[in-house]
Backbone as numpy.savetxt, mean C-alpha at the origin, in Angstrom:
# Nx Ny Nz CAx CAy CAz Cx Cy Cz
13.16 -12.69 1.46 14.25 -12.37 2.39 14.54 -10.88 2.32
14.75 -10.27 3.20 15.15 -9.11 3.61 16.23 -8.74 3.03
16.65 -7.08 2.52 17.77 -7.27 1.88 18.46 -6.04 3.06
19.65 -5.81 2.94 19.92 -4.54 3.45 20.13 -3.74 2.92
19.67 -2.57 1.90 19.67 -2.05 1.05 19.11 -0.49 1.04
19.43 0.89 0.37 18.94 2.25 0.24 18.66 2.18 -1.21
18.46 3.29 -1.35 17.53 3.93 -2.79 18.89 3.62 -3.39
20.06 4.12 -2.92 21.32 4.41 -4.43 21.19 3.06 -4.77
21.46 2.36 -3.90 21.76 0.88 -4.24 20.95 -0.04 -5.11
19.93 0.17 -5.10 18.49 -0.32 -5.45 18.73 0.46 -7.12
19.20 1.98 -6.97 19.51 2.40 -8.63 20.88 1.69 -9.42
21.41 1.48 -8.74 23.05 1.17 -9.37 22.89 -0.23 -9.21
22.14 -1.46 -8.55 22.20 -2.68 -9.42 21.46 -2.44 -10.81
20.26 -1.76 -10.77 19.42 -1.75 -12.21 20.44 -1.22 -13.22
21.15 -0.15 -13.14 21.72 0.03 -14.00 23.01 -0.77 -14.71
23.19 -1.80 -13.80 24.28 -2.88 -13.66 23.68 -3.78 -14.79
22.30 -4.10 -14.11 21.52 -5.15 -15.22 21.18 -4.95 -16.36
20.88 -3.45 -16.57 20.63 -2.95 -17.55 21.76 -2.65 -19.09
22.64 -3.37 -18.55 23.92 -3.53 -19.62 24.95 -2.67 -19.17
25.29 -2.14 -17.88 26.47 -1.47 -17.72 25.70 -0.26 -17.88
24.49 0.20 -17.97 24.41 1.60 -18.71 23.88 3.09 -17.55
25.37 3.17 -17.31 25.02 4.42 -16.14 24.48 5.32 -16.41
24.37 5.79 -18.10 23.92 6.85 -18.38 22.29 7.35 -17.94
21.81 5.85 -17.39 20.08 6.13 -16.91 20.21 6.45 -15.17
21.35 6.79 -14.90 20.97 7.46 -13.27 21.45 8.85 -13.29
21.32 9.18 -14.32 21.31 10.80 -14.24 20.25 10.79 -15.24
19.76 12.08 -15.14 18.31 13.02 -16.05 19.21 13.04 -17.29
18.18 12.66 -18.31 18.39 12.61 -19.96 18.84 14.07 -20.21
19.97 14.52 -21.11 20.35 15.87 -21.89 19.15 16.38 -21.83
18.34 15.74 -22.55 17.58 16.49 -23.62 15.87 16.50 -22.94
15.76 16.11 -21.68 14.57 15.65 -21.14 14.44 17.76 -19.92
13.51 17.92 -19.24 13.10 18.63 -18.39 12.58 18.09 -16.82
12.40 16.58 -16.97 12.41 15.98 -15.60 13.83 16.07 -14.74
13.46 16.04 -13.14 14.27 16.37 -12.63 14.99 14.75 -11.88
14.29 13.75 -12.38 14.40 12.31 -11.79 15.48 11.99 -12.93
15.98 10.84 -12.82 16.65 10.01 -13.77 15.78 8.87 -13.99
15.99 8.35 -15.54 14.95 7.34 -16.09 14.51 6.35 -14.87
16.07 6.03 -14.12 15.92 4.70 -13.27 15.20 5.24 -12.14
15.06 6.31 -11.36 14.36 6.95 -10.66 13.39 6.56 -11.01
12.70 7.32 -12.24 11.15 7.51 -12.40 10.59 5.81 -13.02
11.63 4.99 -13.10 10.94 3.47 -13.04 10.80 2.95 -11.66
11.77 3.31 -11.09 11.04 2.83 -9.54 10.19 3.61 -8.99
9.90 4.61 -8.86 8.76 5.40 -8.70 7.31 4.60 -9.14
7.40 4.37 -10.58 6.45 4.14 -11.20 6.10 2.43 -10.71
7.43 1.38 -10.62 7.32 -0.14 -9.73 6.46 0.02 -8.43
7.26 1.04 -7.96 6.22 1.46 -6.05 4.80 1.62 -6.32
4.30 2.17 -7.71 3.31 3.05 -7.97 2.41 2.12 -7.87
2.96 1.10 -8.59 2.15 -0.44 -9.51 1.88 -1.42 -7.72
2.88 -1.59 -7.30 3.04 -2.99 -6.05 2.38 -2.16 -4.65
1.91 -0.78 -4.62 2.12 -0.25 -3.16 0.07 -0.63 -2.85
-0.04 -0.75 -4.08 -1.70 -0.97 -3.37 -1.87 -2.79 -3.45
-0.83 -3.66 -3.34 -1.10 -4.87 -2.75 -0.84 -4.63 -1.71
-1.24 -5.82 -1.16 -1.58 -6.14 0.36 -0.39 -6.97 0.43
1.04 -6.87 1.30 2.33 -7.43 1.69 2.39 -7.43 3.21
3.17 -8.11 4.05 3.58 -8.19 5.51 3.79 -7.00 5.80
4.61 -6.04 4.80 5.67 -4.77 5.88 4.59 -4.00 5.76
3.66 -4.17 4.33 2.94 -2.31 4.67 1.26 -2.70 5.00
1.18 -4.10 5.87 -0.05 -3.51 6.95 -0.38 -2.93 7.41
-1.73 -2.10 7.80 -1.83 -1.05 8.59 -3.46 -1.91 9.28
-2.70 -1.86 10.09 -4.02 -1.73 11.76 -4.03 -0.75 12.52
-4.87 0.14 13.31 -5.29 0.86 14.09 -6.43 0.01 14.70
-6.18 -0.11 16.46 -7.09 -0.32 17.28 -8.18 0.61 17.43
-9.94 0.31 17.50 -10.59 1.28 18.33 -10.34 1.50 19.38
-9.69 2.09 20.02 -9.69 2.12 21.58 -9.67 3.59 22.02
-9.74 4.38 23.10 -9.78 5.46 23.62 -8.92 6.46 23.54
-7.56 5.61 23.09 -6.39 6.15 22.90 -6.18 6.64 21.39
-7.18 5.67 20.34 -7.22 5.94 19.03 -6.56 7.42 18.36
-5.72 7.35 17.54 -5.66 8.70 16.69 -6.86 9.36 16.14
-7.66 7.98 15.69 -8.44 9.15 14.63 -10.15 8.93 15.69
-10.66 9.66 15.71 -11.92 10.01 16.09 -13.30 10.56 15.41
-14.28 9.79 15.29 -15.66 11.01 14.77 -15.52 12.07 15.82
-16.36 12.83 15.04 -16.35 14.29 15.36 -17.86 14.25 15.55
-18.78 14.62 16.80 -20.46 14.87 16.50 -20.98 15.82 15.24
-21.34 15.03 14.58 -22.36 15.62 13.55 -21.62 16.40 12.39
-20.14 15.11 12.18 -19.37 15.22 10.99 -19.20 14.21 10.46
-19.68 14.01 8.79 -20.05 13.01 8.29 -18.87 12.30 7.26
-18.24 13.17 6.99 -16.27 13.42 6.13 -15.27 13.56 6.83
-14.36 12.73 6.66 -13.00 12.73 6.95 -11.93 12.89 6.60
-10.87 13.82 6.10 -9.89 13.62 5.54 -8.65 13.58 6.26
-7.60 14.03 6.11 -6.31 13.50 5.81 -6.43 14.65 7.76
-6.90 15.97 6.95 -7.13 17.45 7.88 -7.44 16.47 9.26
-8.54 15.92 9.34 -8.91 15.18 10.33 -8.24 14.10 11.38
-7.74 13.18 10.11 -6.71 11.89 10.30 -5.35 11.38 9.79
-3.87 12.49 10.14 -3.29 12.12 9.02 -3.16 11.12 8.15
-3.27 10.03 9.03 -3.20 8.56 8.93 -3.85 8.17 7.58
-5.08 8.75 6.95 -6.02 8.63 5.65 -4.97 8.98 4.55
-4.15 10.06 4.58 -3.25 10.19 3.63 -2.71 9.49 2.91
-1.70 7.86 3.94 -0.89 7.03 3.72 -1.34 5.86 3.68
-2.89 5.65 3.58 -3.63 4.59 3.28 -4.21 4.07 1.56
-3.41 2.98 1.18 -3.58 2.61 -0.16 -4.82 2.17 -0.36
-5.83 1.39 0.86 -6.60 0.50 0.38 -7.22 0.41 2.04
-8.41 -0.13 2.24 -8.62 -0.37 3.48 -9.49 -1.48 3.06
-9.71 -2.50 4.37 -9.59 -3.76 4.72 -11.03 -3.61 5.70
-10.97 -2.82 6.47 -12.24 -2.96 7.37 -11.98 -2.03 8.59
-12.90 -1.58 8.94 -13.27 -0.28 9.86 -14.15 -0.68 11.09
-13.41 -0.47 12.08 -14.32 -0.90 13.75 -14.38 0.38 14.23
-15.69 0.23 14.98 -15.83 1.62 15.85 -16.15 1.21 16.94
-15.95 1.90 18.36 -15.52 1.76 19.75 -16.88 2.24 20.06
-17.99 1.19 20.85 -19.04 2.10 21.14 -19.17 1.77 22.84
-18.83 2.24 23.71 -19.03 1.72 24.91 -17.26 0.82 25.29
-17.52 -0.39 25.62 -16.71 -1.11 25.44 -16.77 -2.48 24.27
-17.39 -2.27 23.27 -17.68 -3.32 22.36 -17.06 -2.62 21.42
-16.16 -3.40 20.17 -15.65 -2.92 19.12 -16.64 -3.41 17.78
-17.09 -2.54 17.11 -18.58 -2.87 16.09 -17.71 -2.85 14.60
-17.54 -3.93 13.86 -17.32 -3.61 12.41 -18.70 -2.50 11.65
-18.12 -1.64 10.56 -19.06 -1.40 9.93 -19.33 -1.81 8.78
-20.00 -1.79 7.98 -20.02 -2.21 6.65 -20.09 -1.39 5.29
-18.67 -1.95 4.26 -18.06 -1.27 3.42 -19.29 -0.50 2.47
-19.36 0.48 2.33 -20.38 0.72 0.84 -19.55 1.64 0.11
-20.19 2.01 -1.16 -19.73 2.23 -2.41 -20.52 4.00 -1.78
-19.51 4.89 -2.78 -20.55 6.31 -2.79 -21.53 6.72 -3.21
-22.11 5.59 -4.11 -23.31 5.91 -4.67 -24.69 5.43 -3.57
-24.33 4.02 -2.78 -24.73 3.76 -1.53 -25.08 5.03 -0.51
-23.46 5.41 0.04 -23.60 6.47 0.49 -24.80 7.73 0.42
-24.99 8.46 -0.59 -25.62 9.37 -1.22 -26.84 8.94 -1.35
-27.02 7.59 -1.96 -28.77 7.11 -1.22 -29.15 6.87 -0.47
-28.64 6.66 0.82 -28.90 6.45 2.25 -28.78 7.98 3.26
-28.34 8.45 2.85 -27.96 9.72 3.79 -28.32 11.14 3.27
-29.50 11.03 3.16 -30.19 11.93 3.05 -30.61 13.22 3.56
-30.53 13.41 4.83 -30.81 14.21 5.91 -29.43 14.75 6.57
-28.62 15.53 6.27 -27.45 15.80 6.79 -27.77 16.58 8.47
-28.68 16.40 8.65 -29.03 16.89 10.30 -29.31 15.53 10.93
-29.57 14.15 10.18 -30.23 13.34 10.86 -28.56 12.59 11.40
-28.12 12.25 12.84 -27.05 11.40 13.44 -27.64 10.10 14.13
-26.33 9.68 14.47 -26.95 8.40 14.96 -25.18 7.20 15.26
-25.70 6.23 16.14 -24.08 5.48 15.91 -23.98 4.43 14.22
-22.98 5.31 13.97 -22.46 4.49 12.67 -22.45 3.06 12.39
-23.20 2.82 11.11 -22.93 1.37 10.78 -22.50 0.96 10.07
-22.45 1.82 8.91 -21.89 1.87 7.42 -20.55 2.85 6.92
-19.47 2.66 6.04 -19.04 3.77 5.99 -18.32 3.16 4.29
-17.80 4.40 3.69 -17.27 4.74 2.29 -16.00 5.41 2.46
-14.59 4.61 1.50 -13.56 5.73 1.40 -13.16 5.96 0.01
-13.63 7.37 -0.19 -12.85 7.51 -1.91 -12.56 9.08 -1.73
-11.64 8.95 -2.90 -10.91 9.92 -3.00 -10.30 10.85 -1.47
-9.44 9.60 -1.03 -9.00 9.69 0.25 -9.96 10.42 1.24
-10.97 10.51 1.43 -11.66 10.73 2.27 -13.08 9.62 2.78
-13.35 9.34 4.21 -14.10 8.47 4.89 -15.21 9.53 5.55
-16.19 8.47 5.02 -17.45 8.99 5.63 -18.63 8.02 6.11
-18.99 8.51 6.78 -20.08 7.59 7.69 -21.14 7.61 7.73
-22.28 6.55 7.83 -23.68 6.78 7.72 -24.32 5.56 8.89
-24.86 6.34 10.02 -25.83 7.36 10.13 -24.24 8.68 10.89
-24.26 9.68 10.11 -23.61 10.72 10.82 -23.27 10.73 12.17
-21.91 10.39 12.22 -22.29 10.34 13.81 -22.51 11.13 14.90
-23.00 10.41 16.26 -23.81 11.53 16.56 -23.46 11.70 17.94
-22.26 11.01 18.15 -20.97 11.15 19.38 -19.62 11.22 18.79
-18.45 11.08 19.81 -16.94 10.66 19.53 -17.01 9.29 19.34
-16.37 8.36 18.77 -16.63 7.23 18.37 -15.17 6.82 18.04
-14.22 6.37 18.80 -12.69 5.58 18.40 -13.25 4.94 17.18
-12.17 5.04 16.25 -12.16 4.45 14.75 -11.15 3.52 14.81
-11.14 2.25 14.72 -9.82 0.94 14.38 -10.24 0.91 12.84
-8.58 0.94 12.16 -8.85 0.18 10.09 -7.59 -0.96 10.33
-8.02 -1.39 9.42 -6.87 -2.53 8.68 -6.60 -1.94 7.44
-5.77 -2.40 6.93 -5.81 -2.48 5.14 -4.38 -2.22 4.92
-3.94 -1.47 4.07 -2.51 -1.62 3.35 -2.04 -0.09 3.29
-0.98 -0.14 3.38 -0.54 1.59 4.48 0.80 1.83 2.70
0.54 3.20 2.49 1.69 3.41 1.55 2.83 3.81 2.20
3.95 3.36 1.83 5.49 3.63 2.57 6.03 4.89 2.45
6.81 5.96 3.30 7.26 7.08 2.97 8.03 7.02 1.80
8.01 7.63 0.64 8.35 8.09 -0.35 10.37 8.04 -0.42
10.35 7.44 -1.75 11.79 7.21 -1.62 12.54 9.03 -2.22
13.07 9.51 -1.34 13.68 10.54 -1.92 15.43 10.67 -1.93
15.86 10.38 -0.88 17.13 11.18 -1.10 18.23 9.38 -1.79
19.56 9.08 -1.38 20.20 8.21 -1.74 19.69 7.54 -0.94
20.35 7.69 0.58 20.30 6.65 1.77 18.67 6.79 2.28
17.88 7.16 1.63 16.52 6.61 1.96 16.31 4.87 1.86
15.44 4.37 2.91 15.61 3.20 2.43 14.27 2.68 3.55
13.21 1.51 3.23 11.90 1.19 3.57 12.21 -0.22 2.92
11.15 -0.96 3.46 10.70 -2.01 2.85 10.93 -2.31 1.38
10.67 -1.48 0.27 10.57 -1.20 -1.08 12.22 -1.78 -1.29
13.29 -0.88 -0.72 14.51 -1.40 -1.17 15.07 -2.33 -0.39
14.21 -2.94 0.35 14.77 -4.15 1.36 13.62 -5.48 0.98
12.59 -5.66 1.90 11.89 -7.17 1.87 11.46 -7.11 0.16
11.30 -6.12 -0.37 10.86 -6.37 -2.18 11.54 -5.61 -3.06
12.89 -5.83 -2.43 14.10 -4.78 -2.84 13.99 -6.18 -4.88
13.84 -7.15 -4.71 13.95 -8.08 -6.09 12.91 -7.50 -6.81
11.54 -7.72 -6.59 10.35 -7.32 -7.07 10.47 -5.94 -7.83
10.77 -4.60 -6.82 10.83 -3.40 -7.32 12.33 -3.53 -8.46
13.57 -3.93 -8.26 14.50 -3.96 -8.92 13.92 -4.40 -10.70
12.93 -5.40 -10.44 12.58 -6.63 -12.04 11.74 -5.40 -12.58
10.77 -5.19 -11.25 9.31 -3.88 -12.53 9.95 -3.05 -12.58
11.46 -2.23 -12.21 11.93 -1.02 -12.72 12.59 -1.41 -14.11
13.04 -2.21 -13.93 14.09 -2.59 -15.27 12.83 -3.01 -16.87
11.66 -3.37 -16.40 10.48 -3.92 -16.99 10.45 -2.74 -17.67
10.16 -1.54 -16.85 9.18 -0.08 -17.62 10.60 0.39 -17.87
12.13 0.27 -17.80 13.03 0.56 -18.59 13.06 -0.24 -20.09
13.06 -1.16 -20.05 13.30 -2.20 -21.67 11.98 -1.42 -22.23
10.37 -1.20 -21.72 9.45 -0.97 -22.35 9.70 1.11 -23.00
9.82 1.34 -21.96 10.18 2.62 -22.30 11.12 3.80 -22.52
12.32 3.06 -22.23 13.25 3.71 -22.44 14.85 3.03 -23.30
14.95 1.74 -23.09 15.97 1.19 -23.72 15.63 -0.11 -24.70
14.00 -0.21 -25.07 13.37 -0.77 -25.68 14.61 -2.53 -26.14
14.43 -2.71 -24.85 14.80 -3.92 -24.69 14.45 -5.12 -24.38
13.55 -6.08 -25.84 12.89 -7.05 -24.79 13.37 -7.93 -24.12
14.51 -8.44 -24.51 15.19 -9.96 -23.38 15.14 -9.23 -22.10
15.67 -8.21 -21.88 15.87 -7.55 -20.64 14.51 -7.48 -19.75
13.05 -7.31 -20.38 11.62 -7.09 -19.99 11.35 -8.76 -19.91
11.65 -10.37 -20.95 11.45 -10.97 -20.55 11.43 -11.88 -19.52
12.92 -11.31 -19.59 13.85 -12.04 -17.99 13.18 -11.46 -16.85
13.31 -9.96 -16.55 12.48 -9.89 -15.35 11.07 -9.94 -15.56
10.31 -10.20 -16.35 9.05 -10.63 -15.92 9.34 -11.98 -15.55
9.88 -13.05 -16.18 9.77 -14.59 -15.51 10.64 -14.28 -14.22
11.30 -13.43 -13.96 12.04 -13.41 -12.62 10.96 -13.11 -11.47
9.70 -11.97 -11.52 8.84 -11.72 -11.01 7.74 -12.51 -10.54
6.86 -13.01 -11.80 6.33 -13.82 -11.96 6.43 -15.66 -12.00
7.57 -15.98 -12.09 7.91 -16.94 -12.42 7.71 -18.38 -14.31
8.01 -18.91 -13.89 7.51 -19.60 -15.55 6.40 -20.63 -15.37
5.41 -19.97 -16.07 3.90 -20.57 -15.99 3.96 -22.29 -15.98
3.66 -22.88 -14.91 3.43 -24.46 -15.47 4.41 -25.23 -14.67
5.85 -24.52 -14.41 7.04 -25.20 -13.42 7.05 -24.41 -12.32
6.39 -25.18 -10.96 6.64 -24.55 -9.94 7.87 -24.90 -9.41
9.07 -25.31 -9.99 10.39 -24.90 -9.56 10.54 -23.57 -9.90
10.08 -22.98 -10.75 10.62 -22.03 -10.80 9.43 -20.72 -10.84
9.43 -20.44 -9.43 8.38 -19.23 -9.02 8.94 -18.36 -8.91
8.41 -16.87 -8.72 8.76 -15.33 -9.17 8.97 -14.94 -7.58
9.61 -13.81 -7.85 9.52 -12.51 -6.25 8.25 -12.45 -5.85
7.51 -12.22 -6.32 5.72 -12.32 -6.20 5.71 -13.36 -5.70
5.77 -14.35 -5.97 5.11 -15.86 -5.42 6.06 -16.03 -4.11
7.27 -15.37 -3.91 8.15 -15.77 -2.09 7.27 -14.31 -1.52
7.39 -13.46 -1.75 6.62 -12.33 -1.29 5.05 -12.84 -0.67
4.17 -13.19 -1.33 2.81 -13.44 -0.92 3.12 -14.69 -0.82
3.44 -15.99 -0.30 3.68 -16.80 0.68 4.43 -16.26 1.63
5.19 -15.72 1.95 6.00 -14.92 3.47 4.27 -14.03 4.08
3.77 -13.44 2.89 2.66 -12.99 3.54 1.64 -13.44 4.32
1.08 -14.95 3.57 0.02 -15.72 3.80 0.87 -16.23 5.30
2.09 -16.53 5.60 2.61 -17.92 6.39 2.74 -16.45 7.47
2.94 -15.42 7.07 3.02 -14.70 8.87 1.49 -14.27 9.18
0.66 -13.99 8.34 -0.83 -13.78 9.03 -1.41 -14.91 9.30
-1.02 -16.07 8.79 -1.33 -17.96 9.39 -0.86 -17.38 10.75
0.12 -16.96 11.24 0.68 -17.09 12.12 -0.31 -15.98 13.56
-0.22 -15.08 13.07 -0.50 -14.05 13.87 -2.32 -14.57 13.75
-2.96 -15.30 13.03 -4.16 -15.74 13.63 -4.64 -16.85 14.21
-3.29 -17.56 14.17 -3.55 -18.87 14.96 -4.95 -18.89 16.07
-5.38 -20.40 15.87 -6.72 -20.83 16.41 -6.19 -21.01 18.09
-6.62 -20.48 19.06 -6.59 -20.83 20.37 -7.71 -21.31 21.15
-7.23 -22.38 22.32 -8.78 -23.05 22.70 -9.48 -21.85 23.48
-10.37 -21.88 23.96 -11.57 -21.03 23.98 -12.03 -21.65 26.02
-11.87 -21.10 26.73 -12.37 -21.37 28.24 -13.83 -21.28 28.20
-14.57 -21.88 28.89 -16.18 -20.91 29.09 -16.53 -21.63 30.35
């Protein structure tokens, strides 16, 4: 369930749970970071949950003509320079390219793939294959037109900065991020385990009784039951 919720809010229950102890939403005396503990645990919760795959931070892009991102003739790398869109991508899912009017999946390879297949940096051709690491996408055979690019996969959320910032993170997994901040607090800063056990079984739930399932387990069922949804089977004319 959705919460209605910003960053302060999301800091000042943890510190609620955390035994009353306000002293973790301000920066330690004696520390040089400019975050407060409870800050840099949700930071670090987003850090951990932002490369699953959830409802809010899907990312699709159509191939179509209108596409943002585009090959370039006889450019084989892509970055962020190219596509902002590569920046805010955690993970990708699958890559279509627009050739004519047919939309063509390509197929995922590894960089070491890459680098043995593409040999000839003069040789182009329409893309069939492609690689993304270290935020940058590249294609093999080089392509050797403009080519609309469609991805799927899992999109990272703008960055929580000020109070009234507020995304998905402090709303649909406003529970989730609240349990793993308070988690890497008991572990690292108020070395508290009841406090780390509770929200892990709050997260996770307790192994063996499915009465009692975690934020994780309503999270990825809300996930599975809206992409059930959005792929529903329709009959077929011919």
């Amino acid at each position: 369930m959705s919460i209605s919720s910003n960053y302060i809010t999301l800091q000042r229950q943890i510190a609620d749970e955390c035994g009353d102890n306000q002293a973790l939403l301000s920066p330690l005396s004696d520390s040089a970071l400019t975050l407060s503990p409870i800050q840099n645990a949700i930071q670090s919760a987003i850090a951990k949950w932002e490369r699953e795959p959830f409802y809010f931070n899907d990312l699709r892009v159509e191939p179509t003509n209108a596409s943002p991102f585009k090959t370039v003739v006889a450019q084989e790398f892509y970055s962020s320079w190219d596509y902002a869109g590569l920046a805010t991508i955690a993970a990708i899912k699958s890559v279509r390219v627009l050739i004519g009017n047919n939309r063509y999946p390509l197929n995922q390879r590894d960089s070491n793939y890459m680098n043995d297949v593409s040999i000839n940096p003069t040789n182009t051709g329409q893309p069939v294959d492609y690689s993304f690491d270290a935020n940058q996408m590249r294609f093999f055979p080089i392509p050797d037109a403009i080519y609309p690019v469609g991805l799927t996969g899992t999109l990272r959320l703008a960055a929580l900065v000020n109070d009234t910032d507020a995304n998905a993170w402090t709303q649909d997994a406003y529970d989730l991020i609240r349990c793993e901040a308070k988690i890497i607090l008991a572990r690292e800063v108020t070395y508290d385990e009841q406090i780390e056990a509770n929200s892990k079984r709050a997260i996770y739930g307790t192994p063996g009784d499915p009465t009692e399932r975690g934020y994780l387990y309503a999270l990825k069922a809300e996930t599975t039951r809206r992409h059930a949804n959005r792929s529903k089977i329709r009959p077929t004319y011919f």
